[in-house]
C-alpha positions as CSV (number, residue, x, y, z in Angstrom):
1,X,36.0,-0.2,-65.3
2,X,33.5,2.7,-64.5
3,X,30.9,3.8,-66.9
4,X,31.5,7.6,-67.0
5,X,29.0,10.3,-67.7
6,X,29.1,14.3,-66.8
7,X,26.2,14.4,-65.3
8,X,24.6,11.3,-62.8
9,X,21.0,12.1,-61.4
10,X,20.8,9.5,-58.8
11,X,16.6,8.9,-58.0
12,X,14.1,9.4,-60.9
13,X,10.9,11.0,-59.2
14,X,9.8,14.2,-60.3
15,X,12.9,16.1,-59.4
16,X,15.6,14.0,-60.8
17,X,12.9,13.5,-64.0
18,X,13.1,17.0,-64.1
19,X,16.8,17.7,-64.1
20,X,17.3,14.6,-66.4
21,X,15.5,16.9,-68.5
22,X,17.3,20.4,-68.0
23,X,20.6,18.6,-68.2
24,X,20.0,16.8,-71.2
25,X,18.8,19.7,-73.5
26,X,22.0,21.5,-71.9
27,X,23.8,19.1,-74.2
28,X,25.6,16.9,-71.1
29,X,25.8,13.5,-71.1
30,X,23.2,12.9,-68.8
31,X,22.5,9.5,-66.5
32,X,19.7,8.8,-64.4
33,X,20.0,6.0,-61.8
34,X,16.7,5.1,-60.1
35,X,16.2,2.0,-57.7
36,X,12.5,1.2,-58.8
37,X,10.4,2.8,-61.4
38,X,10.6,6.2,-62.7
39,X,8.3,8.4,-60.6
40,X,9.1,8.4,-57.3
41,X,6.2,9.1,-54.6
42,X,3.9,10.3,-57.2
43,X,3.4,7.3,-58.6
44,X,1.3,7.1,-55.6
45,X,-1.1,9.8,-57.0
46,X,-4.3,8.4,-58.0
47,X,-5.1,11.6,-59.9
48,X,-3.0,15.1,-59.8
49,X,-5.1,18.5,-60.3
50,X,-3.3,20.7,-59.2
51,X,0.2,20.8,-61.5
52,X,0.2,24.5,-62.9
53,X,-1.0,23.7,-66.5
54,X,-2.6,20.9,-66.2
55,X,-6.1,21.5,-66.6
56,X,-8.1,17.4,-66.3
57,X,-6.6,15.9,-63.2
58,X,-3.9,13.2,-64.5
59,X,-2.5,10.0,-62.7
60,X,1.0,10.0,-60.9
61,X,2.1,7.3,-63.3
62,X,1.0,9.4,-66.0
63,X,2.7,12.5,-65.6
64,X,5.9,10.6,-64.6
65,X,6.1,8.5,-67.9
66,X,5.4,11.8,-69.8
67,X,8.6,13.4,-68.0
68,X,10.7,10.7,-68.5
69,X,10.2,10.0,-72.3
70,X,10.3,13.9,-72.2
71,X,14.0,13.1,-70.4
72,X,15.0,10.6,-72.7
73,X,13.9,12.9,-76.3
74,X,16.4,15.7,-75.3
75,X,19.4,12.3,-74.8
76,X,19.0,11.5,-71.3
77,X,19.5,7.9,-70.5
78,X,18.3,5.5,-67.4
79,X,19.9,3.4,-65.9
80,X,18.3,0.3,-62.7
81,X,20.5,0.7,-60.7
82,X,20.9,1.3,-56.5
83,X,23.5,3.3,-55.0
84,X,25.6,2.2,-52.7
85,X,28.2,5.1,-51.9
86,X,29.0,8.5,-53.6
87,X,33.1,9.7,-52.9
88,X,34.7,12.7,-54.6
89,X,38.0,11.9,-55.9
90,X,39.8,15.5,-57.2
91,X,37.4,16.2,-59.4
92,X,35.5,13.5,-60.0
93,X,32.6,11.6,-58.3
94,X,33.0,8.0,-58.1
95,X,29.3,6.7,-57.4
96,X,29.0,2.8,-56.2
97,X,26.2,0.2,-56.9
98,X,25.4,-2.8,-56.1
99,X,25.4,-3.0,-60.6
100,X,28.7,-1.3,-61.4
101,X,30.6,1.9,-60.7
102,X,29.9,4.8,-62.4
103,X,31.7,8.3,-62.6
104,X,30.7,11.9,-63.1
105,X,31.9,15.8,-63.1
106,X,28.5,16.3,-61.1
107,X,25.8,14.7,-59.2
108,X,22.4,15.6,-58.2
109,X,21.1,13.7,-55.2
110,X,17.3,13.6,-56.4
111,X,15.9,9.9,-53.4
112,X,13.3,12.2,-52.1
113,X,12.1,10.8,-48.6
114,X,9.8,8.3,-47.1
115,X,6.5,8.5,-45.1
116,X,7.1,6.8,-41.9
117,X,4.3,4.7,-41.6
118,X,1.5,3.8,-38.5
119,X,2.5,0.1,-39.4
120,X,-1.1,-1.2,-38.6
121,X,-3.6,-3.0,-40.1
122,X,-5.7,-1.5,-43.2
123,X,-2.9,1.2,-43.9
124,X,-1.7,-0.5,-46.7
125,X,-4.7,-1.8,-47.7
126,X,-6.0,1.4,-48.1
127,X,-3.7,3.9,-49.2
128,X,-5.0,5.7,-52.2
129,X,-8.5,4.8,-51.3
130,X,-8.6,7.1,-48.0
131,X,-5.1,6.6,-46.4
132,X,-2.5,9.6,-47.1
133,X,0.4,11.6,-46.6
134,X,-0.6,14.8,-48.1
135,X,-3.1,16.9,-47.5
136,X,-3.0,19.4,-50.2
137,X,-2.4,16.6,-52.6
138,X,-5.7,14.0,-51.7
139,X,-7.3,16.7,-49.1
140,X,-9.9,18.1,-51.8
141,X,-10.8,15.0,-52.7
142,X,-12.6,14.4,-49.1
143,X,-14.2,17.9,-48.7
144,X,-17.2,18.3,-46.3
145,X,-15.9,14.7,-44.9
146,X,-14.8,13.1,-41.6
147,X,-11.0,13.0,-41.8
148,X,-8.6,12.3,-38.8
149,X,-5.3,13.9,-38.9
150,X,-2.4,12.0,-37.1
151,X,0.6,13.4,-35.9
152,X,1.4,16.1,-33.2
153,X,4.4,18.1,-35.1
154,X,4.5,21.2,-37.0
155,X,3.7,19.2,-40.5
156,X,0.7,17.6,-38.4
157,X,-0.7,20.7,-37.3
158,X,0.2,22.7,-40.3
159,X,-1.7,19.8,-42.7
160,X,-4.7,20.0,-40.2
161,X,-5.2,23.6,-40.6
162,X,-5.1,23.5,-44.2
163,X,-7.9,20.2,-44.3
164,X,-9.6,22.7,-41.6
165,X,-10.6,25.0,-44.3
166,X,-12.2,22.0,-46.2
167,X,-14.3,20.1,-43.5
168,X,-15.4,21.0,-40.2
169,X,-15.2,17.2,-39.0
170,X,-11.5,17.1,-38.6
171,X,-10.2,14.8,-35.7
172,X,-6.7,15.0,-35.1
173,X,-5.1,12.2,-32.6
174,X,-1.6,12.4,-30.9
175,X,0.2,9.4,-28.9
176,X,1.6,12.1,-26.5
177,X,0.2,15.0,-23.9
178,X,0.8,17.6,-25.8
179,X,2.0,18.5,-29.7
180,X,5.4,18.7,-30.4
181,X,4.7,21.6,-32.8
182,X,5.8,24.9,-32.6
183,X,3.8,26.8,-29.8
184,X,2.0,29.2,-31.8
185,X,1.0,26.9,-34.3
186,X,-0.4,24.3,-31.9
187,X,-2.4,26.8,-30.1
188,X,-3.9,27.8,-33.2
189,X,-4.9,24.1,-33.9
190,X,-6.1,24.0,-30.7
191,X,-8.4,27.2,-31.2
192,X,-9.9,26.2,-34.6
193,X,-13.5,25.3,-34.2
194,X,-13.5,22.5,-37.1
195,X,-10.7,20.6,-35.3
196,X,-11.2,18.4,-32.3
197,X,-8.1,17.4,-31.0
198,X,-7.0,14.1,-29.3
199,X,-4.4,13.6,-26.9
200,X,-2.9,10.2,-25.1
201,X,-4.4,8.4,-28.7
202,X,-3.1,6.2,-30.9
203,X,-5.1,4.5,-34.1
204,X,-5.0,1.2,-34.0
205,X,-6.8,-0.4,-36.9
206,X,-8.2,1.2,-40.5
207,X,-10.9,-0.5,-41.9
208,X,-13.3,-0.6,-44.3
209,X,-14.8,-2.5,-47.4
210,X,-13.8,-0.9,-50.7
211,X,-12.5,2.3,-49.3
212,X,-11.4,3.3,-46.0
213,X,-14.7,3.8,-43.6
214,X,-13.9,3.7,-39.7
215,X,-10.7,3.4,-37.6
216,X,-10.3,2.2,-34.2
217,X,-8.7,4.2,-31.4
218,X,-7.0,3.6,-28.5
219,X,-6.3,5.7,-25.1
220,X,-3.0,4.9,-24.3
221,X,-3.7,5.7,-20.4
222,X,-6.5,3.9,-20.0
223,X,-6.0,1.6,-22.7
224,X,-9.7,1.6,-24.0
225,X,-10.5,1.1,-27.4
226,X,-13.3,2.5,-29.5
227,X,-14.2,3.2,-32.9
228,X,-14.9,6.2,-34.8
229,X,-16.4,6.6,-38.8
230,X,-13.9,8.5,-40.9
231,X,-13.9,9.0,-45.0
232,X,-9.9,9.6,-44.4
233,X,-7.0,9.3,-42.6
234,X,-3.7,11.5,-43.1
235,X,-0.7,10.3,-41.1
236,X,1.8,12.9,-40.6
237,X,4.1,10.9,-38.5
238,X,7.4,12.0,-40.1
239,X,9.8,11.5,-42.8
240,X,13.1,9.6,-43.3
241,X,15.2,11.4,-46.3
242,X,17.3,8.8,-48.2
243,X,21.0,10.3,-47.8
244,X,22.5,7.3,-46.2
245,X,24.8,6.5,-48.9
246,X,25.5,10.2,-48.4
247,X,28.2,10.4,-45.8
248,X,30.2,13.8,-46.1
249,X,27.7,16.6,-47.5
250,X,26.4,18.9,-44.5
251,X,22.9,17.8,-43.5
252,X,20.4,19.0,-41.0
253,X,19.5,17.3,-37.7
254,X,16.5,15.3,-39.2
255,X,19.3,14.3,-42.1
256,X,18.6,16.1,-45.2
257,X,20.8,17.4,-47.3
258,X,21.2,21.4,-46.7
259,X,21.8,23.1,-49.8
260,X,21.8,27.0,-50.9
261,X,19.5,28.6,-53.5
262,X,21.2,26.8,-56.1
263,X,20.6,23.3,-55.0
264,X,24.6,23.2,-54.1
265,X,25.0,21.1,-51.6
266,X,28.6,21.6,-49.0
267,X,30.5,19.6,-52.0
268,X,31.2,21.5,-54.8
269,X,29.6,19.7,-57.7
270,X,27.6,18.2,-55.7
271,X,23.3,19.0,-55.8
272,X,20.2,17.9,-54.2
273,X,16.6,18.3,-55.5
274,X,13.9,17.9,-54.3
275,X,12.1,16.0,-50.9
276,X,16.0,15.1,-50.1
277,X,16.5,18.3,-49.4
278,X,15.9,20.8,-46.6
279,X,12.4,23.0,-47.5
280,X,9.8,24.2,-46.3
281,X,7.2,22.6,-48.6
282,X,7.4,19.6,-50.1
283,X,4.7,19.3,-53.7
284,X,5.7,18.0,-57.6
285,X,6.0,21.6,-58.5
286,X,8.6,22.3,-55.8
287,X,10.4,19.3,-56.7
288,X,10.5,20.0,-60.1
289,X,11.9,23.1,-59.8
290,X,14.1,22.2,-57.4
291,X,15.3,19.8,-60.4
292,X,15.6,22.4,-63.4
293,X,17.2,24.8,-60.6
294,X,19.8,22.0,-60.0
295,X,20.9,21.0,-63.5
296,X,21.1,24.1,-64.4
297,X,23.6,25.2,-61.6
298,X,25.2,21.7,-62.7
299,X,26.2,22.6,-66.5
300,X,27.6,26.3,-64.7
301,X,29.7,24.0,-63.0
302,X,31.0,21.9,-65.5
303,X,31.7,24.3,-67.4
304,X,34.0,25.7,-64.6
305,X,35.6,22.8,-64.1
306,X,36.7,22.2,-68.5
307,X,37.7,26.1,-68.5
308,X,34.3,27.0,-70.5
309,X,31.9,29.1,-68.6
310,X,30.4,32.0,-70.3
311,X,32.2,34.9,-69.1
């Protein structure tokens, strides 16, 4: 038999955190289901400085666990749990796990996305300690420094011109002839002194001892290999969103979810929040507004829906 809730927040990073926590004090019966830990990508943060309010730089776990037992005082509860489906029935939205079914008067859709990845040797080894995927989360960190941007699409070149204004020593690499990006923006990438641009070059290897100190290229014409000393490496490469289980709401070519001001999403009672969702920019502040923003459209509409909206 399905457990049944009013509102299901399904991913617990900073958005769904966030609406766990708007929800709640709204008074609904609140349910997070989250796959892994609570936190999302910023558990990835080694320290965050730049949350509005936060004055010492704090860790990504830290801030995380502070949200969610912030969550769970209001009456939001958490559930482990990985979703396997989410159908509309009437009314009602009948969300499948592989741990049980669950139902709910609304949903927000808070999986955020996932780095695609180089997949070569010292990226995992040393992400956190000079290997990222967000330049105005780790790129003040490295200021004055050697740091190679790779990527050739409009996040590449937008993330290169913002590290641009920290370092003059910025290498950027693409596989291909020429960026994908936008053509203004890659022409301005293109005419900015601090950044030497590479094309027909991939990276091939990150290495280093305790923190990430060189990376070996390769021309993919010629196929020579060299390497180069770099402090950090940003890999802008894409992102994946994580709306499989998502099969009817309207999403954008790249697959997230398109939603209006309101986080509404092409299903009525249906939200997104957050990285799973179609924006511009992509930080913890965004995402937990994109959060409040959500629950908050979420109690309007189950109010609606029992006959009880303020009128």
């Amino acid at each position: 038999m399905a457990e049944k809730h009013e509102l299901i927040i399904i991913g617990a990073g900073a958005a769904g955190l966030a609406a766990a926590q708007y929800g709640a004090r709204a008074n609904l019966d609140t349910l997070v289901l989250e796959a892994m830990a609570p936190g999302g990508q910023a558990l990835l943060i080694d320290q965050l400085e730049n949350y509005p309010g936060i004055l010492e730089p704090v860790s990504g776990y830290d801030i995380s666990e502070t949200m969610r037992v912030q969550a769970e005082r209001f009456g939001a509860q958490f559930a482990s749990a990985t979703v396997k489906s989410v159908k509309k029935t009437g009314s009602i939205f009948i969300i499948e796990t592989f741990d049980g079914v669950f139902e709910a008067e609304a949903v927000i859709v808070a999986t955020g996305s996932q780095h695609r990845h180089l997949g070569i040797p010292g990226e995992e080894e040393f992400l956190g300690k000079g290997v990222s995927y967000c330049a105005t989360c780790d790129g003040p960190f490295f200021k004055g420094k050697r740091m190679l941007v790779v990527g050739g699409g409009d996040a590449a070149c937008d993330e290169a011109m913002y590290l641009a204004k920290l370092s003059d020593k910025i290498r950027m690499i693409h596989r291909r002839d020429r960026f994908r990006a936008q053509k203004a923006l890659a022409e301005r990438v293109l005419a900015n002194p601090n950044i030497s641009v590479r094309f027909n070059t991939v990276a091939k290897m990150l290495k280093g001892s305790k923190k990430l100190e060189a990376v070996v290229l390769q021309d993919v014409v010629t196929g020579e290999t060299w390497e180069e000393p770099i402090d950090a490496c940003f890999v802008f490469v894409g992102s994946d969103p994580q709306t499989a289980f998502i099969d009817e709401a309207a999403k954008d070519e790249t697959g997230y979810l398109i939603t209006n001001d309101r986080m509404e999403t092409s299903i009525p009672g249906l939200f997104a929040a957050g990285d799973v969702r179609a924006s511009p920019f992509r930080q913890i502040v965004t995402a937990c507004a994109d959060g409040a923003i959500a629950a908050h459209a979420a109690s309007q509409y189950i109010d609606e829906l029992k006959g009880s909206a303020y009128k």
